[in-house]
Structure formats: C-alpha cells, structure tokens
C-alpha positions in Angstrom: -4.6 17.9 15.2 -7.4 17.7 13.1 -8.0 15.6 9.8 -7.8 18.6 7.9 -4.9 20.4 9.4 -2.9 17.2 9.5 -4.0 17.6 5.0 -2.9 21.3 5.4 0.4 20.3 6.7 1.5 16.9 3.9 0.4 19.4 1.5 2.5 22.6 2.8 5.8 20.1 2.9 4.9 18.7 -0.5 4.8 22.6 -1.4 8.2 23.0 0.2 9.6 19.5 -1.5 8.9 20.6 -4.7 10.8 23.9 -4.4 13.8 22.2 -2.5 13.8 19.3 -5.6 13.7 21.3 -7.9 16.2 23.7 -6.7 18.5 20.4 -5.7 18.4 19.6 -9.3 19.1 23.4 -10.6 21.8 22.9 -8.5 22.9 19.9 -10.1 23.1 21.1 -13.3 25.6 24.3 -12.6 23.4 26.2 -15.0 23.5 23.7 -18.2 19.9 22.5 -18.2 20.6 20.6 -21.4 22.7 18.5 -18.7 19.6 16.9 -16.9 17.8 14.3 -17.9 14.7 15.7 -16.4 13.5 19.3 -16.5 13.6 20.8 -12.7 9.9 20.7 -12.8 9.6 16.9 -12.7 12.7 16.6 -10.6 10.2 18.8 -8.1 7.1 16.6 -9.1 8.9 13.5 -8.5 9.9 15.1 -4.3 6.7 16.3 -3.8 5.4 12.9 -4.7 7.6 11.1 -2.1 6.7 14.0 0.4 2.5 13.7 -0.1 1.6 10.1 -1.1 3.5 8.0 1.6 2.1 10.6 4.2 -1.4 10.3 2.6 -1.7 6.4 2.5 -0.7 6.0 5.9 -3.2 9.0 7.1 -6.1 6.7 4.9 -5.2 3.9 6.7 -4.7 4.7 10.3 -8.0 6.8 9.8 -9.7 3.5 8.7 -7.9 1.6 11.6 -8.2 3.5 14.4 -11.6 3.4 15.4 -11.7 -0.5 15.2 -8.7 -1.0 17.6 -10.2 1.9 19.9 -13.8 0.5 19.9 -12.2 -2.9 20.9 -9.9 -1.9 23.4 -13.5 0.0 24.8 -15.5 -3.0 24.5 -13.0 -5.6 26.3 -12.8 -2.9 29.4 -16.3 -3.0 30.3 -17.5 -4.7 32.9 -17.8 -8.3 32.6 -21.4 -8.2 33.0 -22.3 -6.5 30.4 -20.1 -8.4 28.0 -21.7 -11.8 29.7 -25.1 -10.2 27.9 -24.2 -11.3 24.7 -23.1 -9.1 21.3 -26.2 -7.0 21.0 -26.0 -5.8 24.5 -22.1 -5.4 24.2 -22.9 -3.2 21.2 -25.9 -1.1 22.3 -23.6 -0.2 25.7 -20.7 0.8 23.5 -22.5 3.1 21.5 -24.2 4.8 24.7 -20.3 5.1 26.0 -19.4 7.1 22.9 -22.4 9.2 23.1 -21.4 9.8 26.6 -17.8 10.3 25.4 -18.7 12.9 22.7 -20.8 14.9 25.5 -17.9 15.1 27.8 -16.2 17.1 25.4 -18.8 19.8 26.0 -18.4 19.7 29.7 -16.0 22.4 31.3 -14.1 21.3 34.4 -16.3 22.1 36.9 -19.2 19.9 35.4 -17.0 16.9 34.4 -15.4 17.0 37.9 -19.6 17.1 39.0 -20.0 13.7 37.1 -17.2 12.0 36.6 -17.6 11.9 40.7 -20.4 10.6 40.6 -22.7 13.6 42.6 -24.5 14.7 39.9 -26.6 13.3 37.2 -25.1 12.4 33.7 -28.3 12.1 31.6 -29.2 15.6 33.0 -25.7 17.6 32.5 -25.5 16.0 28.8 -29.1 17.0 28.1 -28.0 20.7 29.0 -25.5 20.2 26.0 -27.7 18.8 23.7 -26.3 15.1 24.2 -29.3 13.3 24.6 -29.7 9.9 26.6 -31.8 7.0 26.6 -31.5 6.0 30.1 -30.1 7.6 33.2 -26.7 5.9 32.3 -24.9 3.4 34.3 -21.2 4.2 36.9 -18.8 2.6 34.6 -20.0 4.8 31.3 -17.9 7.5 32.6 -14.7 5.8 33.2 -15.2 3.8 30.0 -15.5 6.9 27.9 -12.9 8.6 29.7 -11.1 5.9 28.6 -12.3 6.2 25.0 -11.6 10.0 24.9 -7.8 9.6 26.2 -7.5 6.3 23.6 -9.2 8.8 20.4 -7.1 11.5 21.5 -3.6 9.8 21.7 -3.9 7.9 18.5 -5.0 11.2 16.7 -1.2 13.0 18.4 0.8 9.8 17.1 -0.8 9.5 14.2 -0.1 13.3 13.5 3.5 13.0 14.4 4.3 9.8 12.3 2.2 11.0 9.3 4.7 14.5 9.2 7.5 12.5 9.8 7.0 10.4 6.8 6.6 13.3 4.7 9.6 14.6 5.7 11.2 11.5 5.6 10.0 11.0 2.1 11.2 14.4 0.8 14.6 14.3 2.4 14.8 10.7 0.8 13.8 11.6 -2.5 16.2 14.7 -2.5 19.1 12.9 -2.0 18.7 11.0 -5.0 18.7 14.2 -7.1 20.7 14.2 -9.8 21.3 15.4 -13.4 21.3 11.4 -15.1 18.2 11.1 -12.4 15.3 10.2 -14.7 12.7 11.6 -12.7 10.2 12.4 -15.5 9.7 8.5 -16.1 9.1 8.1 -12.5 6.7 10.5 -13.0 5.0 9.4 -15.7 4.9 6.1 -14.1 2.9 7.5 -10.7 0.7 9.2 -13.3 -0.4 6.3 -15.0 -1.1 4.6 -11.9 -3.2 7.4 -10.9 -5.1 7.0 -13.8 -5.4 3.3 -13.4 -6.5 3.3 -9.3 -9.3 6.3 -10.8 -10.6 3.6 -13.6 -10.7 0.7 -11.6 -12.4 2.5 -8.6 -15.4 4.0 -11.7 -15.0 -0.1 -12.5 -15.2 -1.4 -8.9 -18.1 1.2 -8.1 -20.1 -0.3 -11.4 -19.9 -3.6 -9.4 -20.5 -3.1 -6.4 -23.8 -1.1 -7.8 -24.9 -4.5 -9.5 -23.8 -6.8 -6.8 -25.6 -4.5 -3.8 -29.2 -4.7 -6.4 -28.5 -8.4 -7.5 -27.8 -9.7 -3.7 -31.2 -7.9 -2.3 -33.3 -9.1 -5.7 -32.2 -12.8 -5.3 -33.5 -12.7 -1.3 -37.0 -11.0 -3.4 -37.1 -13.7 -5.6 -37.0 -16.6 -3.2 -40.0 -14.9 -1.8 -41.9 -14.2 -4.9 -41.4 -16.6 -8.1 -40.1 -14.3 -11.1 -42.7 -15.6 -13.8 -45.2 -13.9 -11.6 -43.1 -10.7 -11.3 -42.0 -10.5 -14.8 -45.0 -11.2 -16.7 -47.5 -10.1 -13.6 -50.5 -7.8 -15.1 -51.3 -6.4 -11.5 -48.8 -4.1 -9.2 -50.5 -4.7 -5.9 -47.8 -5.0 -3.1 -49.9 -5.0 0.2 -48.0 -4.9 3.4 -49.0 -7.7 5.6 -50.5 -6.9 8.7 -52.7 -8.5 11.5 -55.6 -10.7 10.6 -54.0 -11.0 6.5 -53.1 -14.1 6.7 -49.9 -12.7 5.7 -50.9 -11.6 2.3 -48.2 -10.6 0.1 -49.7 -8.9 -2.5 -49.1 -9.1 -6.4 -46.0 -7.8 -7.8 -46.6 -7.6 -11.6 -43.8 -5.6 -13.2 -45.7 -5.4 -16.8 -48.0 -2.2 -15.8 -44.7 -0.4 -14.1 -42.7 -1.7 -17.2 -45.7 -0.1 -20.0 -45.6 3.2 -18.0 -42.2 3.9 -17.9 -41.6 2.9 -21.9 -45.0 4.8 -22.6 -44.1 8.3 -20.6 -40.6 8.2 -22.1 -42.1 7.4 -25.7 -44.3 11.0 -25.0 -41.4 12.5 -23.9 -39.0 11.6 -26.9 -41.6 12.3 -29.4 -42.0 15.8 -27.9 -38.0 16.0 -27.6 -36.6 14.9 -30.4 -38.1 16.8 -33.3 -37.8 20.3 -31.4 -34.2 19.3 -30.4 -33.0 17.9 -33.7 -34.9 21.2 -36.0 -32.9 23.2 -33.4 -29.5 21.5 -34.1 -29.7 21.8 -37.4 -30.7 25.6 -37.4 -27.8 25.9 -35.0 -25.1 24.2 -37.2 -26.7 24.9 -40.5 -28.3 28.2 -40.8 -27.7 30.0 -37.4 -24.9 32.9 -37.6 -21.6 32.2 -35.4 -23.4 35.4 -33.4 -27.0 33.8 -33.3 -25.2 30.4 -32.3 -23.5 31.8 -29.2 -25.8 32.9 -27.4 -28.7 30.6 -28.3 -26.6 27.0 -28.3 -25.8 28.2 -24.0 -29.5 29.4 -23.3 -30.8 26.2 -24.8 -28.5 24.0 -22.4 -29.2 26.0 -19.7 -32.7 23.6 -19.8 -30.4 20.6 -18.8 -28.8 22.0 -15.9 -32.3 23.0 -13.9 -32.9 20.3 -11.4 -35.7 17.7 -12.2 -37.7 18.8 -8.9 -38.2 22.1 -10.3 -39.6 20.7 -14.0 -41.6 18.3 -11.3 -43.2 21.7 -10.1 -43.5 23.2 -12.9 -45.9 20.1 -14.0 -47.6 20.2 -11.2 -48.7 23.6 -10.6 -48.3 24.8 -14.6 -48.8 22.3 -17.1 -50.8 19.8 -15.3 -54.0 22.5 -14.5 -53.5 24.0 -18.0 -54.4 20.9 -19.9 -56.9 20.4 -17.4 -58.7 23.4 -18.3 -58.2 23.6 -21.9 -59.6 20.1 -22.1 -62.8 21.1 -20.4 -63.0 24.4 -22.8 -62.8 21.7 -25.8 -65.0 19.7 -24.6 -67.7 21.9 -23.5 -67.5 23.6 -27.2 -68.0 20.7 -28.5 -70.3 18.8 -26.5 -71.6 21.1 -24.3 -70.6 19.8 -21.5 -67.5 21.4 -19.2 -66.2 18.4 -17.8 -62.1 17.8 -18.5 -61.1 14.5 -20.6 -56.8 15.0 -19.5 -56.0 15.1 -16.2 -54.0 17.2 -14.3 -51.4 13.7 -13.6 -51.4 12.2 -16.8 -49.2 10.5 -19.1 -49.2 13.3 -21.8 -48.2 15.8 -18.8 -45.2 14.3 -17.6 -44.4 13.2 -21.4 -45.3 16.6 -22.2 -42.6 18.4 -19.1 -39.8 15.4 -19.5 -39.5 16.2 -23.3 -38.9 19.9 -22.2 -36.2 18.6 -20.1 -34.8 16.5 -22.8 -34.5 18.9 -25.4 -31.2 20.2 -24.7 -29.7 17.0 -24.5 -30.7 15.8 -28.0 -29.9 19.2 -29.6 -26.8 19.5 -28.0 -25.6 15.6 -28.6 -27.2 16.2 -32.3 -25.6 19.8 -33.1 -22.2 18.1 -32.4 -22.7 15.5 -34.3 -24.1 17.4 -37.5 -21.2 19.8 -37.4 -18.5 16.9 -37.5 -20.0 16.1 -41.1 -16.9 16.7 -43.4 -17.5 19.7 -45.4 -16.4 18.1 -48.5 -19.6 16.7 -48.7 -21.7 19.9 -47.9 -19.2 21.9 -50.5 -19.6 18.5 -53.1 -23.8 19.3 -52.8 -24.2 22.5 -53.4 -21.7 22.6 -56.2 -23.9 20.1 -57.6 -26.6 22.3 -57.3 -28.4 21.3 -54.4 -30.2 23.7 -52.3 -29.2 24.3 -48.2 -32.3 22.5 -47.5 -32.1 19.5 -49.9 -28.6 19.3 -48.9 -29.1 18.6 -45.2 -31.8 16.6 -46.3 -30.1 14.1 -48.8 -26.4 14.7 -47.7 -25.8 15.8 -44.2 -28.4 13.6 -42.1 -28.4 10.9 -43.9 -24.3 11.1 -43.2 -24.9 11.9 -39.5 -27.6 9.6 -38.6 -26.0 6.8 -37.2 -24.2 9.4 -34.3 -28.2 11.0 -34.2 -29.3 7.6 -33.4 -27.0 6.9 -31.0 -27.7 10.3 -29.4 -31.3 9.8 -29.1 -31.1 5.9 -27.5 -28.9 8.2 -24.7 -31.7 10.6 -24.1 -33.9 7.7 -23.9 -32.3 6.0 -20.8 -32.4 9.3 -19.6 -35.9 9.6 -19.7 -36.5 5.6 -18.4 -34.4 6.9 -15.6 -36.4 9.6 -14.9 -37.8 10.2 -11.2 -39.2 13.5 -9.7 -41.0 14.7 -12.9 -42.7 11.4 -13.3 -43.6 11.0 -9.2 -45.2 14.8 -9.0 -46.7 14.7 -13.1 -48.1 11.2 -14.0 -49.5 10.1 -10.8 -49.2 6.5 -9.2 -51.5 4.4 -10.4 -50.2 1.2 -12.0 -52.2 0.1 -14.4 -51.9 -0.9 -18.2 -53.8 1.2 -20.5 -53.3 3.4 -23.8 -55.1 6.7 -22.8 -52.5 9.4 -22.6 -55.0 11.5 -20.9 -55.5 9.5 -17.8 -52.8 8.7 -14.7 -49.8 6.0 -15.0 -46.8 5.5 -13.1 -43.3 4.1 -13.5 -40.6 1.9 -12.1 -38.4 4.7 -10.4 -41.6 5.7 -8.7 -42.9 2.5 -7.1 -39.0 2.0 -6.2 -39.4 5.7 -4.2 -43.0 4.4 -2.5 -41.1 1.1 -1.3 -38.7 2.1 0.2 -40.4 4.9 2.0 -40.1 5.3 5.6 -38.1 3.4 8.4 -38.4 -0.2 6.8 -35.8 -3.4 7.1 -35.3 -5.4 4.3 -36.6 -8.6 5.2 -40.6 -8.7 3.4 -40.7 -8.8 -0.3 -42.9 -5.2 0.0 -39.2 -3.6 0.4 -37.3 -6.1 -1.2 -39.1 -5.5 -4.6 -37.4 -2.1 -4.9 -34.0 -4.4 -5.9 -35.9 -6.0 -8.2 -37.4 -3.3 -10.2 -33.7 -1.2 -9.9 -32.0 -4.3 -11.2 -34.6 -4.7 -14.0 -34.5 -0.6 -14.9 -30.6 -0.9 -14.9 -30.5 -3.7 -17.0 -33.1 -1.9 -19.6 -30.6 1.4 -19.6 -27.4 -0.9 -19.6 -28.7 -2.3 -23.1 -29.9 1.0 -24.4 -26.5 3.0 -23.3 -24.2 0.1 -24.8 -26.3 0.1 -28.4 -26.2 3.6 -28.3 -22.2 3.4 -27.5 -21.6 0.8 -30.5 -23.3 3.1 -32.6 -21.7 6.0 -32.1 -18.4 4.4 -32.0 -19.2 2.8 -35.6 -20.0 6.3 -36.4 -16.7 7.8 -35.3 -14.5 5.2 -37.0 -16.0 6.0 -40.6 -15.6 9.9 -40.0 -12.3 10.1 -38.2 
C-alpha cells in the first residue's frame, strides 16, 4: 500500500471511531444527556484520537526508519570487494543498486527474466525506460537490488498491517472506556494543547535551526576572511581563485552592499509610506462603508502579485521610462539628448518596491487608525474641530506609535527584498549618493554567490552565510522594535 492510501485508511477508521464513540456514549446515557460528563461529540473526538495519532506516529517513524535499516541490510550484502574499497565506493555502489532497483520496476517479465539472467545488457534495457546509467553495471547489481526491492516491499506490507491494527486497536481501546462519568472533553482539551505546543515549538525549533545553519557556515567564512575587513570593508570584490592567482581571495567589504540595501529601501519607503498612509486615512476617515469595500481589497490586491512580476515590470516599464524622460529633460534644457537616470538605478527599484509596499503600510495603517476610540474623534469635533484638524491633532497623534510600528515592518520587508532589486537596481557594489546611477544589495550578492554547482569550502560561497546572517540580524532588530512598539500601543488602547 501506498503512503497515501495507508493515510486514507487511519483516517477512514478515525471517521468510523468517532461515530462508534460517540454512539457508545449516546448509548451510555439512555437518552439523559445531562447524565454525561462529556457531550457525545468529545466522547467521539477523544476515539478518533486514539484511532489516528498512535497509527500516525508509528507510520512517521517506520517511514523515517525504514530506509536506514534497508540501505544497511543492502550495503552489508554486497560483495566484499566492494566494501574492502572504503565508504565512498560502498556509497557510490549503493546508490547505482537503487537506481538499478527503481528501473526494474519498469521491466515486465520477459525483460527482467532477459537481465536478471544475465544474457542481455542492463545499462541498455534501463535506458529504454528512461533509467539512465553511468557505467555498463556490474553481476551482483541485480541480485542486490532484487534484494532491495523484496526488502522495500515487505516492510511497506508489515508496516501497512501493523499501522491498521493499531488504529483499530486504539479505537476499540478507547471505546471500552466509554462512559457517562468518562471525562473525555479534558482529555481532549489536553491533546489540543499539546498540539498547539508541538506547532510552537516546531515555528521555535525552525527559528533555530535557520540561525544555527547561517551562524555554522559564517564562522567557517570568518576563519577565512578576518571580520574587520568584512564589516567595515569599502570594496565588494569577491574573485574566485583560479590558476596562475596566487589564490587571490578577493575583498569582501560588506559597507557598499550594506549602503545599497538601506539606500533602495529608504526610496522605497519614502515613495510608500505617504501614498499608503493618505490612503488609510481616506479609507477609515472619509471613504463611505461602499467606497471602502471595494477600494480597501483592490489596494491589497498589490501585495499578493509576486515580486518577479513587479521585477518585470521594472525592467521592461519603469526602468526605460525614466530613461527616456530623463534624456527629454535634459535635451530641453541643455540641448543635449543624452539620459542622466538609468534604466537600473536606485530611484527605479526604489521607485517599483514602494509600489509593492504600499498596501502593506495602508493596510497595517487603516487598521490601526480605525482602532482609535471614538470618544476622542466624537470629544474633537464637539469641540469644534474640523475632520481635517481632527485627524491631524487627535487621531494620528493617538495612533502613531502602532503607525510606527507598521512602517519599521514594511521596512524589513523592503531590506529583505530580492527579485525587484536583482532585475531594477543592477549589481554594481559600490558606495555613492546618486539615485540615478546603478547599486546593488545584500540579497543580491547572496543570489550571485551561490550561483551554480558550488561546494562550500572557498570563502567566494561561504560569504553568502555571512551577509544572510548579517541581513537577518538587521530585520531581527527592526521586526522586534517594531513588535515592542506596537505592543506598547495595544496595552494603552485595549
């Protein structure tokens, strides 16, 4: 049985447990609900729970097992010079026996008879299937993944017919202790909150394992490369050594990657936020409940387009059309036709990213303004106060901590930001203050690094850690300001 039928099936008997437990506990109760302690429901919950999770933890883990104890049992039957060749060799011959195992599969009997006795050529009948080979293949490949094959295929039976009968098992267990004093919605409520536990800890556990993958990799970059140089470097210069070098490393100056990535997203929020903040207000201020329906959705419909497409859209749109309309200035003015923006500039992928952003600090921002307490709007304008002097002396001033909080969340967006930056700004690292000409960020010299089939044993690769650890720390800091902020915010409204 497959993975998925064998789901199918735990899922079909917890089905059936939860009918049968609750209908045990119906039963119980000779008509006089008020009797249980539980309502049938959780009585059902609480069978269907024995029924699915025992079968389901045992499925996990034989799944995770099997394969090891297989590949082992493989390995220890091949032939003993092969294993005399040392671990790589061991390895590189087990992997060829389940490729040749996997082709098999596609044989019908009159070819596997063909090669399993020996007459005909493997690497040629598994090329007909699509299986390809590196070498001709050796005897023993045949029997060993025979072997493999009957070893896959007999765990997969047993493991289908011990995983069923623990779920029946654990249904029929849990039904017999059925009762109406049964407190089944506390055991319940207890799996639930474990549930809830396992899914924090594993968004916890994930967190870490993040940091610890980036921190390992930077420390082997930093043994390499001394981290005065890399922090306060000027020059981004990471040449690959090759032949005749002198095994020249290159200059790994994070300051010019640093100043594009805080300069693009500076473009970008100053683009972002005034558009996206005017339209939060009109939207919770002004707009009518028919005017805000429709135009609060079409505005967020900006932050679910992917980021390639904005890239594209800088590329082939924006990019040429400041192009041009630079040269049009400049030729009325000077006379001369010749473009001072570029079509890859800082103001162009400033200019697209802000697009991008505007939903999310109009949205964060509209929610925000609208969990003002209207006892303060009502308390201005009986004072007097105009709509406008009233958002402008009473409601923002009363929101702005949330607003600022919003905005240091769309900034580590925008540090984060990838595609539009790669395809808009160009990637030339360099320091300078003219948002007309080319820069480039940290995401995009981490996309150029690891490019290609590389290992991670030069400091060219390696850096790529080192500039995610250093762009994870900078959005860490912003995201958990921002967080205090709006959680100060929150406790003085609440």
């Amino acid at each position: 049985m497959s993975t998925s039928l064998i789901l199918l099936t735990i899922l079909i008997v917890g089905l059936a447990a939860y009918f049968a437990g609750r209908g045990r506990a119906m039963a119980s109760s000779k008509g006089k609900l008020s009797v249980l302690h539980s309502l049938p429901g959780y009585h059902g919950v609480y069978v269907a729970i024995w029924a699915v999770l025992p079968a389901a933890f045992v499925l996990a883990v034989w799944l995770l097992a099997s394969p090891f104890f297989v590949e082992n049992s493989v390995r220890s039957a091949l032939p003993e010079s092969v294993q005399r060749q040392g671990g790589a060799t061991t390895e590189l011959m087990l992997g060829q026996v389940m490729q040749v195992a996997n082709g098999l599969k596609l044989l019908n009997a009159d070819e596997l008879a063909v090669v399993t006795s020996g007459s005909g050529n493997l690497r040629d009948a598994l090329a007909a299937k699509g299986v390809p080979m590196a070498n001709a293949g050796e005897p023993y490949m045949v029997e060993a993944a025979q072997h493999y094959n009957s070893l896959k295929d007999g765990s997969r039976w047993v493991m289908s017919a011990v995983v069923l009968i623990i779920a029946i098992a654990g249904a029929v267990f849990a039904i017999r202790g059925i009762s109406a004093p049964f407190r089944a919605r506390n055991r319940v409520e207890r799996v639930m909150l474990g549930a809830l536990l396992v899914a924090s800890s594993i968004a916890i556990l994930t967190t870490v394992g993040i940091v610890g993958s980036m921190l390992s990799e930077a420390i082997r970059f930093f043994q390499s490369v001394s981290p005065s140089a890399f922090f306060f470097g000027t020059v981004w210069d990471p040449r690959f050594s090759a032949a005749g070098s002198g095994g020249t490393e290159g200059q790994f100056g994070l300051l010019p990657l640093l100043a594009g990535t805080l300069y693009i997203a500076f473009v970008a929020m100053l683009f972002a936020v005034p558009v996206g903040l005017f339209a939060a207000i009109y939207m919770a201020e002004y707009a009518r409940p028919v005017v805000r329906g429709i135009a609060k959705p079409l505005l967020e419909i900006l932050a679910g387009i992917p980021t390639i497409v904005y890239g594209f859209f800088a590329l082939v749109t924006v990019g040429p059309f400041l192009r041009d309309i630079s040269a049009q200035l400049n030729g009325l003015v000077t006379g001369n036709y010749v473009n001072f923006i570029q079509a890859q500039s800082v103001l162009t992928a400033g200019l697209v990213m802000g697009i991008m952003l505007i939903p999310f600090v109009s949205s964060l921002s509209d929610d925000i303004i609208t969990q003002v307490p209207r006892s303060l709007r009502d308390g201005s304008l009986g004072l007097g106060a105009t709509r406008s002097e009233t958002i402008k002396r009473v409601i923002l001033p009363a929101a702005l901590p949330g607003i600022v909080g919003a905005l240091l969340l769309t900034a580590s967006r925008a540090v984060g930001e990838t595609m539009i930056v790669v395809l808009a700004a160009g990637v030339a690292a360099r320091m300078q203050l003219n948002p007309f000409e080319a820069m480039t960020t940290v995401t995009v010299k981490i996309v150029n690094q690891l490019t290609g089939d590389l290992e991670f044993n030069s400091p060219q690769t390696l850096v790529a850690f080192a500039l995610g650890i250093t762009l994870f720390a900078i959005t860490l800091c912003l995201n958990i300001y921002a967080l205090y902020i709006v959680r100060k915010y929150r406790e003085q409204y609440e």
